[in-house]
N, C-alpha and C positions, 0 to 999 in steps of 0.2 A: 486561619486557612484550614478546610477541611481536609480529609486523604485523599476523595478524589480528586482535588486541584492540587493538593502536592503528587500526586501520581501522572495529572496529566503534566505537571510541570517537567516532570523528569525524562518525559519520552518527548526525546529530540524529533519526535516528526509530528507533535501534536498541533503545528502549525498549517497540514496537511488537511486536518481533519474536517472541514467547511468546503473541500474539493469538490469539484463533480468526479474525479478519477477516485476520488477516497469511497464516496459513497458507492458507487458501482463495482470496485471491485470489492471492499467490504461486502456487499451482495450477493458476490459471488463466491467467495472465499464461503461462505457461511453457508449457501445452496453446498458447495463440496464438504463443507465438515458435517452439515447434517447428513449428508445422504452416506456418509463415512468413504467417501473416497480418499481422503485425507485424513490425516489426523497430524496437529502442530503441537510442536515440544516448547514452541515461541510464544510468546501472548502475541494475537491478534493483531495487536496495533501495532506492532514493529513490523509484522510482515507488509501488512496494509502500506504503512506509511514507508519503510523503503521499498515495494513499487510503484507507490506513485513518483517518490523521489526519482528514481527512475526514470518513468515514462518525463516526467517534466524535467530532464537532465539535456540541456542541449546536443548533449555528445551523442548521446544515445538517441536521440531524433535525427541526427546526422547522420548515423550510424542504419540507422535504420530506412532512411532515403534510398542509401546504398545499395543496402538487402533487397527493395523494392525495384531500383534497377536495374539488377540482377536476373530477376524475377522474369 
């Protein structure tokens, strides 16, 4: 096994990674750190992958119905 497959073995949301929600906000996340509106203390793919975990959290889709009809 190489380091990158022990490295992706280790990040618990690397199951994430094949998402349509991973790749888009990956996309975005990277448009904000290059333009330096952001700068992360976190490597990348934890933030990436707990918000996707997130948005695909059922509570939080629930949660956010809510918000909507509020709105």
């Amino acid at each position: 096994m190489d380091q990158n497959t022990n490295a992706k073995n280790l990040n618990p949301y690397s199951h994430y990674q094949t998402t349509e929600e991973w790749v888009i906000i990956s996309h975005l996340l990277t448009e904000l750190i290059n333009n330096q509106d952001i700068e992360l203390k976190t490597a990348p793919e934890y933030v990436i992958g707990y918000l996707v975990e997130k948005l695909q959290n059922r509570d939080f889709q629930d949660k956010l119905k809510i918000i909507r009809q509020q709105s």
